[in-house]
Structure formats: structure tokens, C-alpha cells
C-alpha positions in Angstrom: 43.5 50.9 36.3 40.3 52.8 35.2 42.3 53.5 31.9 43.3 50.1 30.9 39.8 49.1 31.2 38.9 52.0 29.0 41.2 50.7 26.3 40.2 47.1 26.6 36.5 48.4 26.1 37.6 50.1 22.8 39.7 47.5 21.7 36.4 44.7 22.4 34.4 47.6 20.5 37.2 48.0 17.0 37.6 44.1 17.2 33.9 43.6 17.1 33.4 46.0 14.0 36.3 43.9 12.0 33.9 40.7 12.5 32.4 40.0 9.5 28.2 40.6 10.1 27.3 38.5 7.6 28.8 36.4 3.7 27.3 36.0 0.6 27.6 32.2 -0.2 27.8 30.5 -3.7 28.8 33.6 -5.9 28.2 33.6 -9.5 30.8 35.4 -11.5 29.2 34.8 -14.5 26.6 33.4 -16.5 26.0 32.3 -20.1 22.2 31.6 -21.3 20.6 31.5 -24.9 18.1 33.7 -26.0 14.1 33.0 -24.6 16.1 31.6 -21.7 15.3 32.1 -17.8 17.9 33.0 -15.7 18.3 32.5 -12.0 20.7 34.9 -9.8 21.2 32.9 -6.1 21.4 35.7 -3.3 22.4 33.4 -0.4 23.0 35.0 3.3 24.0 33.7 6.3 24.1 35.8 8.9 27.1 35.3 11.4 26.2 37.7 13.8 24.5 37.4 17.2 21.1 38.5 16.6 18.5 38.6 14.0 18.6 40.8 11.4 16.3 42.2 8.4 18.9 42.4 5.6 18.6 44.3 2.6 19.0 43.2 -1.1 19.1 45.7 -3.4 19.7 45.7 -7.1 21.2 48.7 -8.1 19.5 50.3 -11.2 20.1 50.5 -15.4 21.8 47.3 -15.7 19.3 45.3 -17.7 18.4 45.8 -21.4 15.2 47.0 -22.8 14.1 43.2 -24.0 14.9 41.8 -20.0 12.8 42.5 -17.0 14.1 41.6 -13.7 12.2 40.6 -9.9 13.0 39.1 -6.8 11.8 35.3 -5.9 11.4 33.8 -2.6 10.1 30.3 -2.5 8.6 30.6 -5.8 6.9 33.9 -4.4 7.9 36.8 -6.9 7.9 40.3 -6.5 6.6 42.5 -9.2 9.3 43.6 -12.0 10.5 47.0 -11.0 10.8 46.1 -7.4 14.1 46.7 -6.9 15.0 46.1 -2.8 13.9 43.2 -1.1 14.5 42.7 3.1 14.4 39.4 5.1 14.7 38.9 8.6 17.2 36.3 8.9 17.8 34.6 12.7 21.3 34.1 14.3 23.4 31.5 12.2 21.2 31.2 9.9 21.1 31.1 6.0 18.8 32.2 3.8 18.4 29.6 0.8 15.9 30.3 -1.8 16.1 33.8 -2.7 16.8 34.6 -6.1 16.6 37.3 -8.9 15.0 35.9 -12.1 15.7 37.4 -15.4 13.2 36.9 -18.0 12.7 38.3 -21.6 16.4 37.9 -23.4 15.3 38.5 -27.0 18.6 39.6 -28.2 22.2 38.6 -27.9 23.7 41.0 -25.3 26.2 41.4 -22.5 25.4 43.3 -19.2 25.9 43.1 -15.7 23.8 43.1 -13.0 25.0 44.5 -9.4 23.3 44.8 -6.2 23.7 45.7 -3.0 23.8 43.6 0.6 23.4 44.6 3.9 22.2 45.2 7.6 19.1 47.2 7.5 20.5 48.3 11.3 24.3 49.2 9.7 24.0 50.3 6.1 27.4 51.2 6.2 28.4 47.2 6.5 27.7 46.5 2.7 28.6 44.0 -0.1 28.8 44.4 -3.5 27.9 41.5 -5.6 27.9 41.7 -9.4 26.9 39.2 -12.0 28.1 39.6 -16.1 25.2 37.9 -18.2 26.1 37.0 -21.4 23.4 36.3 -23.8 23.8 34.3 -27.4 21.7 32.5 -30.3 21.3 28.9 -29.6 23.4 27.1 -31.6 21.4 24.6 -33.7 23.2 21.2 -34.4 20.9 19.6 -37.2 20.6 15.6 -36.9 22.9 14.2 -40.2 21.8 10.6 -39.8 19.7 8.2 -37.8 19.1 4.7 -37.6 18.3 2.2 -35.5 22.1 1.4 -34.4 23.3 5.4 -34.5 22.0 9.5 -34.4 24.9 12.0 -35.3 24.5 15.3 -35.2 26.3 18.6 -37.6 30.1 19.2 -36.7 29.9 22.5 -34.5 31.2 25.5 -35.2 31.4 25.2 -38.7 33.6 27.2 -40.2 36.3 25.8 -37.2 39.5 27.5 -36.0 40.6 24.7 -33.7 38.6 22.1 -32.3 35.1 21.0 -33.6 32.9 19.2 -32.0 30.0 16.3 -32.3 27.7 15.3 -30.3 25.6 11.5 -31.7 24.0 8.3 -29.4 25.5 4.6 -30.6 22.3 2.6 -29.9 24.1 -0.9 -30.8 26.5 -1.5 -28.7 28.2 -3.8 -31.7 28.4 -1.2 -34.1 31.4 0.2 -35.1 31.2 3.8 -36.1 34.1 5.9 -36.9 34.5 9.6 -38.0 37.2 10.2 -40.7 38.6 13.4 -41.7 40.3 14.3 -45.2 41.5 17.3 -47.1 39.9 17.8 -50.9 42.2 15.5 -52.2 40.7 12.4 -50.7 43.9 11.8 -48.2 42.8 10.9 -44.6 44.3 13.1 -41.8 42.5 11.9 -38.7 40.2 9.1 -37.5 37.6 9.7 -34.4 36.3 6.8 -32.8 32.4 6.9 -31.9 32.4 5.0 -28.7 28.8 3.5 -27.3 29.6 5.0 -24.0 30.3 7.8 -25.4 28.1 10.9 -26.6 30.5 13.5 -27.9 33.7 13.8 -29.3 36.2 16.3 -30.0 38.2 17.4 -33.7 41.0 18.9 -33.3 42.2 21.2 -36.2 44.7 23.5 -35.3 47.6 22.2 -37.0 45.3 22.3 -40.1 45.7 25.2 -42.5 42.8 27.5 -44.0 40.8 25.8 -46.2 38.0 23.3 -47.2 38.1 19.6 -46.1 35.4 16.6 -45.1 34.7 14.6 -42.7 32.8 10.6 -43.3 31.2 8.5 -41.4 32.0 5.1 -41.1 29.5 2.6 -40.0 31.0 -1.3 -40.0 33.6 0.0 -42.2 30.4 1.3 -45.1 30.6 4.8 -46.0 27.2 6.5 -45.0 27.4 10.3 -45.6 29.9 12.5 -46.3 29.8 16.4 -45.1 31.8 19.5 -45.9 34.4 20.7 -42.8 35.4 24.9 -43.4 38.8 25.6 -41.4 39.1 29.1 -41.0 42.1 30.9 -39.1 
């Protein structure tokens, strides 16, 4: 008898160690930002255990570039930059919300990853890895082409294209009737884009285009207002 309440006790004891102590809720895999831009990493924890708990972030070291600096926020209360563990005492069931690590300083186009550490300060050994890749790029300008009181259109972006453009414009008359047209150097028309008032954006595709140098008009009530210069590249 004494032994099957020896192995029960063990069994309670490995059972209990399979529970999961705490999870990391709304992962980012990813994130894309443009240069000057502020980044924000969510570090959300609930703890599912019994107790409270101080948990411990940590970001592990050498991920950032020489132009970033990194630091812990909590409530709009930021650590210094450098500062690399942060510990909370969360209660039973509960989450923490509002911690974050802000990344500040992207002067350059770059790709890293940052990867920390999460855990019990009372069982280091129970730990999760979380990693985020940041990837870093030039704002793309898109110029404004035209703008009147009935319409704003911006550039065709990217431009050179491999196989779908893009444009982003505002109708601001409803009763206008504006209209992209797309045609190769000789003048013939290949496609014809709507510009819809409910609308802000619309989409070119050009992949069954070949290489080469076409144009794009547009139309306003059927009048020609500008004509611009579309590079297909494959």
C-alpha cells in the first residue's frame, strides 16, 4: 500500500512539472519598420501557475546594430538602454499587459533579430525563447502627380515593376469619373483601372507584360490629364 502511494506522489510530482508555468501571448514573428522609425516588441505573460511569481525577461546580448539602442518599457516607464533583464511579480492568473522593448535609432536599412529570454526567477530551468526578425528599409516616397479639387493621385509604386504596381489617390467628387489607362510605346491600350470614390488604392497587374518601357494616363471625364512613364523590368 505504502508503495502505490509512493508512486502516486511521484506521478502528482512528474505531472505537475509537464504543466505549463506560464505562455507568452501575442508573439511577433516579425516586424517591418522604415528608417527613423520606433519600434515596439510586446512581452506579454500570463502566469498559469498557482502562486505569484517575479518572472524574468531577459534580452539576450549583440543582436542590435551600432545605429539602434534598445530598453525595456513598463507603462510608459523606461529603463535605461543597456539594461538588459527586467523582473515583474506577476499574481496567480494573471497577465502582464504593457511591457514592451522599444527600439529606437534605425538609421540604416538592416536585418537583425532580437531574442530574449523568459522565465520563473524561482525555476530558471522552465524557460522560453522568443525571438523577433526586424527588418529595416528606406521609406518609399510616392510623390503626388496631380491634384484638384475633384481628385489627388499619387506615383505608380515600384517603379521599375516586375508584377503588380500599385497607386494609391482620394476621388473627392463623388461624380467624377477617373480612370487609369495603360499602353505600350506604340499608343495601344492594354489595360484600364477604374478609380472608384470609395476607393483609395488600386492594383496593376503586369506580369503577363514583357520587359520594356510603357505608360500609364489618367483619365478624368474621359479628358486626358497627365501622362507618366511605366518601366517593366523582369
Amino acid at each position: 500500500m505504502k508503495y502505490w502511494i509512493v508512486v502516486m506522489c511521484m506521478l502528482t510530482i512528474s505531472l505537475s512539472g509537464l504543466t505549463q508555468n506560464f505562455d507568452l501571448l501575442d508573439r511577433q514573428e516579425a516586424i517591418q519598420a522604415n528608417i527613423g522609425e520606433t519600434l515596439r516588441i510586446p512581452l506579454k505573460i500570463r502566469n498559469n501557475s498557482e502562486r505569484a511569481q517575479f518572472y524574468i525577461i531577459r534580452k539576450l546580448p549583440g543582436e542590435l546594430t551600432s545605429t539602434q539602442k534598445g530598453y525595456f518599457c513598463l507603462d510608459n516607464k523606461c529603463l535605461e538602454s543597456g539594461i538588459n533583464e527586467f523582473s515583474k511579480r506577476i499574481e496567480p492568473g494573471e497577465t502582464l499587459q504593457k511591457l514592451v522593448f522599444v527600439v529606437e535609432g534605425s538609421l540604416l536599412t538592416s536585418q537583425s533579430t532580437v531574442k530574449f529570454q523568459v522565465f520563473p526567477r524561482s525555476n530558471p530551468q522552465d524557460v522560453q525563447d522568443y525571438s523577433v526578425a526586424i527588418s529595416i528599409s528606406e521609406k518609399i516616397g510616392k510623390p503626388v502627380l496631380f491634384h484638384s479639387k475633384d481628385i489627388t493621385i499619387h506615383d505608380v509604386y515600384p517603379n521599375p515593376v516586375q508584377d503588380q504596381a500599385f497607386i494609391d489617390y482620394q476621388v473627392h467628387n463623388e461624380n467624377v469619373k477617373a480612370k487609369l489607362i495603360i499602353h505600350n510605346i506604340l499608343g495601344r491600350q492594354l489595360s484600364e483601372h477604374e478609380l472608384y470614390s470609395s476607393e483609395t488604392h488600386a492594383k496593376i497587374q503586369t506580369e503577363e507584360y514583357t520587359s520594356g518601357i510603357y505608360f500609364y494616363t489618367l483619365y478624368v471625364d474621359n479628358n486626358g490629364i497627365l501622362t507618366r512613364k511605366l518601366i517593366i523590368r523582369k
